[in-house]
KETORFI-948858 format. One line per 10 residues: number of its first residue (from 1); their letters; for each residue x, y, z of C-alpha. Coordinates in nm, 3 decimals, decimal comma. Each point is the difference from the previous one (the first is absolute). Example, Ala and Ser with C-alpha at 12.3 -4.5 7.8 and 13.67 -1.06 7.14 Angstrom:
1	AS	1,230/-0,450/0,780  0,137/0,344/-0,066
This chain:
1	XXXXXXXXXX	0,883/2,874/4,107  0,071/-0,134/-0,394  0,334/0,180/-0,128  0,140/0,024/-0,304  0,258/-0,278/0,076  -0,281/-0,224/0,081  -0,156/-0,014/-0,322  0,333/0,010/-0,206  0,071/-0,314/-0,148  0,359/0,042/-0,005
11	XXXXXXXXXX	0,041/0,137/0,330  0,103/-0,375/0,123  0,237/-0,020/-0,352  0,314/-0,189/0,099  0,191/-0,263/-0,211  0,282/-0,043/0,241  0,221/0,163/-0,279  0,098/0,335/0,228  -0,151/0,329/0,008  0,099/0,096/-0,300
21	XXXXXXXXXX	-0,077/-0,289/-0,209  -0,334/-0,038/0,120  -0,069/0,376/-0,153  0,177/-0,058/-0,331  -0,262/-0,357/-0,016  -0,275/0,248/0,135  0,097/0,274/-0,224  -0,012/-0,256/-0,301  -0,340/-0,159/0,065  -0,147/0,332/0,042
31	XXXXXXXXXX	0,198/0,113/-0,395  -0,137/-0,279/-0,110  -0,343/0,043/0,131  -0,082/0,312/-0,169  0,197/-0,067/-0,299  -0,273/-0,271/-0,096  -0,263/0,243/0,167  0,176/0,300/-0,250  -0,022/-0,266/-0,300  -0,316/-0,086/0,035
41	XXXXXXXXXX	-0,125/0,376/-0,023  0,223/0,057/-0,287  -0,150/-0,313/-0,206  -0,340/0,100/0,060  0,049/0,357/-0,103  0,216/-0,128/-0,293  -0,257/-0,290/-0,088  -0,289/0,326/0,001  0,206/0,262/-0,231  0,100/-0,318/-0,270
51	XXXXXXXXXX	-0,351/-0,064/-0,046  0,035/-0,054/-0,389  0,007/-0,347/-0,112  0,190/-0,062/-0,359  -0,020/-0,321/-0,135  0,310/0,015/-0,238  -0,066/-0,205/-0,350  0,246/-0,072/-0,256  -0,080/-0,105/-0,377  0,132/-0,289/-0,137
61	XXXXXXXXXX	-0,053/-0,162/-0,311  -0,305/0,157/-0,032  -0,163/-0,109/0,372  0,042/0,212/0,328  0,149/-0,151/0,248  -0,042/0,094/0,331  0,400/0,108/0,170  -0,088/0,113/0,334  -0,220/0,252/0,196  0,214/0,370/0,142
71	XXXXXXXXXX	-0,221/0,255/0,217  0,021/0,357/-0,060  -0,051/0,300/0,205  -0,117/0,405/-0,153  0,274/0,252/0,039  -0,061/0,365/-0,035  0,192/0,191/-0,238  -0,138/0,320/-0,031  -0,225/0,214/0,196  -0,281/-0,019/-0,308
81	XXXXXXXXXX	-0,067/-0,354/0,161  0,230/-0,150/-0,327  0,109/-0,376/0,192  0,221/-0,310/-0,093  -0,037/-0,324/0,099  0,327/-0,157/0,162  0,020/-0,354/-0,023  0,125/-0,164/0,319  0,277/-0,284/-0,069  0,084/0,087/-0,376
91	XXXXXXXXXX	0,025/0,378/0,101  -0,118/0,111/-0,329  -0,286/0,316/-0,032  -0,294/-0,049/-0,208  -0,287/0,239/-0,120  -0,307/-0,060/0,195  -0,230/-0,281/-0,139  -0,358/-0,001/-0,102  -0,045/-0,277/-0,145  -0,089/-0,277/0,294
101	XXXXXXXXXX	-0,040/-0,369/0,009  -0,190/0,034/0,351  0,017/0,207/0,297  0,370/0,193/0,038  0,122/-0,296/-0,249  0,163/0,136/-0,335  0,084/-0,217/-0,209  0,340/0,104/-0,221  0,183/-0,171/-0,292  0,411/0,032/-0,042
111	XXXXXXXXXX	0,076/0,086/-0,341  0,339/-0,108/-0,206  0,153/0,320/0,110  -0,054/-0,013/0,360  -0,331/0,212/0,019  -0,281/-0,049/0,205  -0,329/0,080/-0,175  -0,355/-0,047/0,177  -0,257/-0,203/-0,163  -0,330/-0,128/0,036
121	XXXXXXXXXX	-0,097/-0,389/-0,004  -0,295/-0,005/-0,292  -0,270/-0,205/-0,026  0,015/-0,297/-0,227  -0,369/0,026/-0,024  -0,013/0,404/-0,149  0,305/-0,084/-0,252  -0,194/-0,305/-0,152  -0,308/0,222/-0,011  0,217/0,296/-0,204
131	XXXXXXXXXX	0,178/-0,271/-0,212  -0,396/-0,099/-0,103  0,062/-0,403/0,177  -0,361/-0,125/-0,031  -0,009/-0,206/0,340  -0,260/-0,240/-0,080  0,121/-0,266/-0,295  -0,203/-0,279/-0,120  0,282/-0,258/0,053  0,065/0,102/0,358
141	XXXXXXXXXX	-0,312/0,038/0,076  -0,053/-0,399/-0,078  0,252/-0,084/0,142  -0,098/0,173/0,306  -0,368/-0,170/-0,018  0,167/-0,329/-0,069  0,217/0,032/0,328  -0,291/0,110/0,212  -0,189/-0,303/-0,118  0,290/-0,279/0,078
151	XXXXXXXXXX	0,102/0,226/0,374  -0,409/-0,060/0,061  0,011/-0,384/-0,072  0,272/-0,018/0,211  -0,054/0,202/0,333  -0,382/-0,028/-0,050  -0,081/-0,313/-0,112  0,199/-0,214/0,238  -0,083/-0,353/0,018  -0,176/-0,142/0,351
161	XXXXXXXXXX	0,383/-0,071/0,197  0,126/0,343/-0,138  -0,301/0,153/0,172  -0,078/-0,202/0,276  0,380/-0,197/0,115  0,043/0,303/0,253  -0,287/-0,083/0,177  0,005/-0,389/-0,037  0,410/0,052/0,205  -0,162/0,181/0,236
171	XXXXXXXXXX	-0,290/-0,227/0,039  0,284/-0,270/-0,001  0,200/0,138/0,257  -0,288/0,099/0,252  -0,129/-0,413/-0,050  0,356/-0,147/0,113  0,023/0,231/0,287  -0,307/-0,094/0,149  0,023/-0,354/-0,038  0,416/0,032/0,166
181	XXXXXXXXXX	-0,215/0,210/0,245  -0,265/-0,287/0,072  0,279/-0,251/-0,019  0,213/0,156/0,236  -0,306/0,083/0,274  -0,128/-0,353/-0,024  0,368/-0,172/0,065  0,009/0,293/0,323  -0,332/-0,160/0,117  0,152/-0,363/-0,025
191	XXXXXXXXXX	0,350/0,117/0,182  -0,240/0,176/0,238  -0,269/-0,313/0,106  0,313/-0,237/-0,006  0,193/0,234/0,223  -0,303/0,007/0,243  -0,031/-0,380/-0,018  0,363/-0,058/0,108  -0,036/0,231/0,269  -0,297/-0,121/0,145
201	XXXXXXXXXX	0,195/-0,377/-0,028  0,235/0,184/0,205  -0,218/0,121/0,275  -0,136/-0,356/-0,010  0,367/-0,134/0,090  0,039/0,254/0,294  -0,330/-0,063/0,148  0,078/-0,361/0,008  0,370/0,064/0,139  -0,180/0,188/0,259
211	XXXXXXXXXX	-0,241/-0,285/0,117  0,288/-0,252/0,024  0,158/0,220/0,217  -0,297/0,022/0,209  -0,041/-0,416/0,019  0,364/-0,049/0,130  0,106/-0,154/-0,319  0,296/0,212/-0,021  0,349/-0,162/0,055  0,322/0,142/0,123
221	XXXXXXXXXX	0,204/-0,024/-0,298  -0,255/-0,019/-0,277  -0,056/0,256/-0,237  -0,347/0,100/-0,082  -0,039/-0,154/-0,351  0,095/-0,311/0,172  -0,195/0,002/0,314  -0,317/0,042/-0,286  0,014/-0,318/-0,143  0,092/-0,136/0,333
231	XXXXX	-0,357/0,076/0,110  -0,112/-0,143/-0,321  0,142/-0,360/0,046  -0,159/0,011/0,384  -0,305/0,110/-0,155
Protein backbone atom coordinates (compact mmCIF):
# COMPACT_ATOMS: atom_id res chain seq x y z
CA UNK A 1 0.00 0.00 0.00
CA UNK A 2 1.21 3.83 -1.32
CA UNK A 3 1.99 6.00 1.95
CA UNK A 4 2.54 9.29 2.38
CA UNK A 5 6.36 8.82 2.59
CA UNK A 6 6.23 7.16 -0.69
CA UNK A 7 5.09 9.92 -2.68
CA UNK A 8 7.08 12.67 -0.72
CA UNK A 9 9.80 13.92 -2.62
CA UNK A 10 11.85 14.81 0.20
CA UNK A 11 11.33 11.85 2.19
CA UNK A 12 14.89 10.47 0.76
CA UNK A 13 16.37 14.39 1.48
CA UNK A 14 19.93 13.92 2.72
CA UNK A 15 23.01 16.10 1.86
CA UNK A 16 25.36 14.35 4.18
CA UNK A 17 25.42 17.72 6.16
CA UNK A 18 23.72 16.10 9.60
CA UNK A 19 20.28 16.04 10.70
CA UNK A 20 20.01 19.28 11.32
CA UNK A 21 21.52 20.81 8.37
CA UNK A 22 19.67 18.86 6.02
CA UNK A 23 16.30 20.61 7.63
CA UNK A 24 17.69 24.15 7.73
CA UNK A 25 18.61 23.33 3.47
CA UNK A 26 15.03 21.68 3.46
CA UNK A 27 13.48 24.37 5.41
CA UNK A 28 15.10 26.98 2.93
CA UNK A 29 14.08 25.42 -0.40
CA UNK A 30 10.65 25.04 0.83
CA UNK A 31 10.86 29.44 2.05
CA UNK A 32 11.96 29.89 -1.03
CA UNK A 33 9.46 27.91 -2.89
CA UNK A 34 6.47 29.70 -1.83
CA UNK A 35 8.07 32.97 -1.57
CA UNK A 36 8.22 32.99 -5.53
CA UNK A 37 4.79 31.05 -5.42
CA UNK A 38 3.54 34.20 -2.79
CA UNK A 39 5.18 36.77 -5.41
CA UNK A 40 3.76 35.63 -8.16
CA UNK A 41 0.10 35.99 -6.63
CA UNK A 42 0.96 39.33 -5.35
CA UNK A 43 2.17 40.64 -8.97
CA UNK A 44 -0.80 39.41 -10.60
CA UNK A 45 -3.20 40.92 -8.15
CA UNK A 46 -1.01 44.09 -8.15
CA UNK A 47 -0.61 44.06 -12.11
CA UNK A 48 -4.96 43.76 -12.03
CA UNK A 49 -5.70 46.75 -9.38
CA UNK A 50 -2.85 49.24 -11.40
CA UNK A 51 -4.73 48.82 -14.45
CA UNK A 52 -4.35 52.62 -15.48
CA UNK A 53 -1.80 53.34 -17.97
CA UNK A 54 -0.31 57.16 -17.88
CA UNK A 55 1.86 58.07 -20.45
CA UNK A 56 3.64 61.09 -18.70
CA UNK A 57 4.50 64.10 -21.36
CA UNK A 58 6.49 67.05 -20.68
CA UNK A 59 6.50 70.41 -22.84
CA UNK A 60 9.43 71.71 -24.13
CA UNK A 61 10.08 74.43 -26.30
CA UNK A 62 6.87 74.24 -27.53
CA UNK A 63 6.85 70.15 -28.53
CA UNK A 64 5.77 67.30 -26.05
CA UNK A 65 8.05 65.06 -25.38
CA UNK A 66 7.29 61.86 -24.28
CA UNK A 67 9.25 61.23 -20.30
CA UNK A 68 8.05 57.92 -19.40
CA UNK A 69 4.84 55.81 -18.85
CA UNK A 70 3.59 55.31 -14.55
CA UNK A 71 0.38 53.00 -13.94
CA UNK A 72 -2.19 54.02 -11.58
CA UNK A 73 -4.63 52.26 -9.48
CA UNK A 74 -8.53 53.92 -8.03
CA UNK A 75 -8.57 54.43 -4.32
CA UNK A 76 -11.72 55.04 -2.45
CA UNK A 77 -12.04 57.98 -0.39
CA UNK A 78 -15.36 58.32 0.65
CA UNK A 79 -18.31 56.16 0.91
CA UNK A 80 -20.24 58.50 -1.96
CA UNK A 81 -17.93 56.40 -4.38
CA UNK A 82 -15.52 59.91 -4.50
CA UNK A 83 -11.86 57.88 -5.73
CA UNK A 84 -8.14 58.94 -6.41
CA UNK A 85 -5.90 57.53 -8.56
CA UNK A 86 -2.45 56.52 -6.86
CA UNK A 87 0.30 56.40 -9.10
CA UNK A 88 2.57 53.40 -8.51
CA UNK A 89 6.48 54.38 -8.56
CA UNK A 90 6.13 58.31 -8.29
CA UNK A 91 3.55 57.80 -5.39
CA UNK A 92 1.72 60.85 -6.29
CA UNK A 93 -2.57 60.87 -6.34
CA UNK A 94 -4.28 62.17 -9.26
CA UNK A 95 -8.04 62.95 -10.04
CA UNK A 96 -9.50 60.32 -12.16
CA UNK A 97 -9.02 60.85 -15.98
CA UNK A 98 -11.45 61.04 -18.79
CA UNK A 99 -9.78 62.04 -21.28
CA UNK A 100 -8.11 58.69 -23.04
CA UNK A 101 -5.60 58.10 -25.72
CA UNK A 102 -6.89 54.32 -26.01
CA UNK A 103 -8.11 51.71 -23.83
CA UNK A 104 -7.08 52.38 -19.82
CA UNK A 105 -4.23 54.73 -21.48
CA UNK A 106 -4.39 58.49 -20.23
CA UNK A 107 -2.36 60.46 -21.55
CA UNK A 108 -1.03 63.47 -18.97
CA UNK A 109 1.26 66.52 -19.47
CA UNK A 110 3.71 67.88 -16.42
CA UNK A 111 3.35 71.45 -16.13
CA UNK A 112 6.26 74.07 -14.90
CA UNK A 113 4.95 73.70 -11.45
CA UNK A 114 4.94 70.08 -11.06
CA UNK A 115 1.18 69.39 -11.99
CA UNK A 116 -0.18 66.73 -13.83
CA UNK A 117 -3.07 67.78 -16.08
CA UNK A 118 -4.96 65.23 -18.51
CA UNK A 119 -5.25 66.01 -22.07
CA UNK A 120 -6.45 64.79 -25.18
CA UNK A 121 -4.20 64.18 -28.44
CA UNK A 122 -6.31 66.35 -31.28
CA UNK A 123 -6.59 65.77 -34.62
CA UNK A 124 -4.42 67.68 -37.00
CA UNK A 125 -7.08 67.12 -39.53
CA UNK A 126 -10.28 68.98 -37.33
CA UNK A 127 -7.79 72.01 -36.30
CA UNK A 128 -6.91 72.71 -40.05
CA UNK A 129 -10.61 72.38 -40.83
CA UNK A 130 -11.52 75.16 -37.82
CA UNK A 131 -8.46 77.32 -38.83
CA UNK A 132 -10.42 77.32 -42.56
CA UNK A 133 -6.88 75.30 -44.34
CA UNK A 134 -8.36 74.66 -47.81
CA UNK A 135 -6.65 71.12 -48.42
CA UNK A 136 -6.63 71.05 -52.05
CA UNK A 137 -4.05 73.89 -53.63
CA UNK A 138 -3.39 74.30 -57.20
CA UNK A 139 0.44 74.12 -56.75
CA UNK A 140 0.35 70.91 -54.76
CA UNK A 141 -1.95 69.52 -56.56
CA UNK A 142 0.63 69.72 -59.75
CA UNK A 143 3.01 68.81 -58.16
CA UNK A 144 1.27 65.82 -56.99
CA UNK A 145 0.10 64.99 -60.79
CA UNK A 146 3.62 65.66 -61.91
CA UNK A 147 5.03 63.01 -59.36
CA UNK A 148 2.43 60.43 -60.22
CA UNK A 149 3.36 60.81 -63.84
CA UNK A 150 7.42 60.40 -63.41
CA UNK A 151 6.65 57.25 -60.31
CA UNK A 152 4.44 55.68 -63.48
CA UNK A 153 7.33 55.98 -66.10
CA UNK A 154 9.40 54.53 -63.76
CA UNK A 155 7.76 51.40 -62.02
CA UNK A 156 5.41 51.01 -65.07
CA UNK A 157 7.13 51.56 -67.96
CA UNK A 158 10.21 49.47 -67.38
CA UNK A 159 12.30 48.73 -70.24
CA UNK A 160 12.43 44.78 -71.60
CA UNK A 161 15.63 43.64 -68.85
CA UNK A 162 13.82 45.63 -66.03
CA UNK A 163 10.80 43.46 -66.77
CA UNK A 164 11.97 40.39 -67.99
CA UNK A 165 16.03 39.91 -66.30
CA UNK A 166 14.23 37.89 -63.39
CA UNK A 167 13.06 35.45 -65.57
CA UNK A 168 15.98 35.39 -68.18
CA UNK A 169 18.44 34.36 -64.41
CA UNK A 170 16.17 31.92 -63.82
CA UNK A 171 15.98 30.65 -67.29
CA UNK A 172 19.87 30.99 -67.03
CA UNK A 173 20.34 29.10 -64.08
CA UNK A 174 17.86 26.13 -64.89
CA UNK A 175 20.05 25.87 -68.64
CA UNK A 176 23.59 25.40 -66.79
CA UNK A 177 22.21 22.93 -64.43
CA UNK A 178 20.98 20.70 -66.88
CA UNK A 179 23.75 20.72 -69.14
CA UNK A 180 26.37 20.09 -65.55
CA UNK A 181 23.55 17.46 -65.13
CA UNK A 182 23.98 15.86 -68.73
CA UNK A 183 27.69 16.39 -68.43
CA UNK A 184 28.09 14.75 -65.32
CA UNK A 185 25.63 11.51 -66.30
CA UNK A 186 27.40 11.06 -69.59
CA UNK A 187 31.17 11.06 -67.94
CA UNK A 188 29.26 8.28 -65.19
CA UNK A 189 28.33 6.23 -68.33
CA UNK A 190 32.03 6.41 -69.68
CA UNK A 191 33.60 5.55 -65.98
CA UNK A 192 30.85 2.91 -65.96
CA UNK A 193 31.48 0.94 -69.69
CA UNK A 194 35.32 1.43 -69.03
CA UNK A 195 34.99 -0.04 -65.57
CA UNK A 196 33.11 -3.06 -67.12
CA UNK A 197 35.72 -3.38 -69.88
CA UNK A 198 38.63 -3.68 -67.40
CA UNK A 199 36.85 -6.11 -65.50
CA UNK A 200 35.89 -8.31 -68.07
CA UNK A 201 39.97 -8.01 -69.22
CA UNK A 202 40.29 -9.28 -65.84
CA UNK A 203 38.13 -12.30 -65.95
CA UNK A 204 39.88 -12.89 -69.28
CA UNK A 205 43.37 -13.10 -67.32
CA UNK A 206 41.93 -15.58 -64.67
CA UNK A 207 40.31 -17.82 -67.09
CA UNK A 208 43.53 -18.12 -68.89
CA UNK A 209 45.59 -18.57 -65.48
CA UNK A 210 43.18 -21.27 -64.92
CA UNK A 211 43.78 -23.25 -68.24
CA UNK A 212 47.59 -23.12 -67.77
CA UNK A 213 47.14 -24.63 -64.69
CA UNK A 214 45.15 -27.29 -66.16
CA UNK A 215 48.00 -28.02 -69.14
CA UNK A 216 50.86 -28.53 -66.55
CA UNK A 217 52.50 -25.38 -67.56
CA UNK A 218 52.86 -24.28 -64.11
CA UNK A 219 56.41 -24.21 -62.53
CA UNK A 220 57.57 -24.53 -59.01
CA UNK A 221 58.90 -21.22 -58.42
CA UNK A 222 57.17 -19.12 -61.03
CA UNK A 223 54.73 -16.67 -60.32
CA UNK A 224 51.62 -16.54 -62.34
CA UNK A 225 52.28 -13.39 -64.47
CA UNK A 226 55.35 -15.19 -65.42
CA UNK A 227 54.25 -18.67 -66.04
CA UNK A 228 51.65 -16.55 -68.73
CA UNK A 229 54.02 -15.49 -71.05
CA UNK A 230 55.87 -18.66 -70.49
CA UNK A 231 53.01 -20.44 -72.29
CA UNK A 232 53.12 -17.73 -74.79
CA UNK A 233 56.77 -18.25 -76.03
CA UNK A 234 55.89 -22.31 -76.18
CA UNK A 235 52.96 -21.38 -78.01
Amino acid sequence: MVSVADINPFAKFNVGVGAIGNALLLLAIITIIFGLIGWLIYWRITSRQFKYKIPLYKSINGTNYKQATYFAKSIPISLSGDTLWFVKGVKKYLPPANLTSALNEFPHEEREDGEWINFSIDSVNDQQKKAGVQFIHQDMRTQRVATGQILEQRLVNKGFWEKYKDMIIHLLFYIIVSLLMIVIFWQWGNIAEQTGSLISSANQIVENLKQLECVGVRDTGIVPALSFLVWRFRK
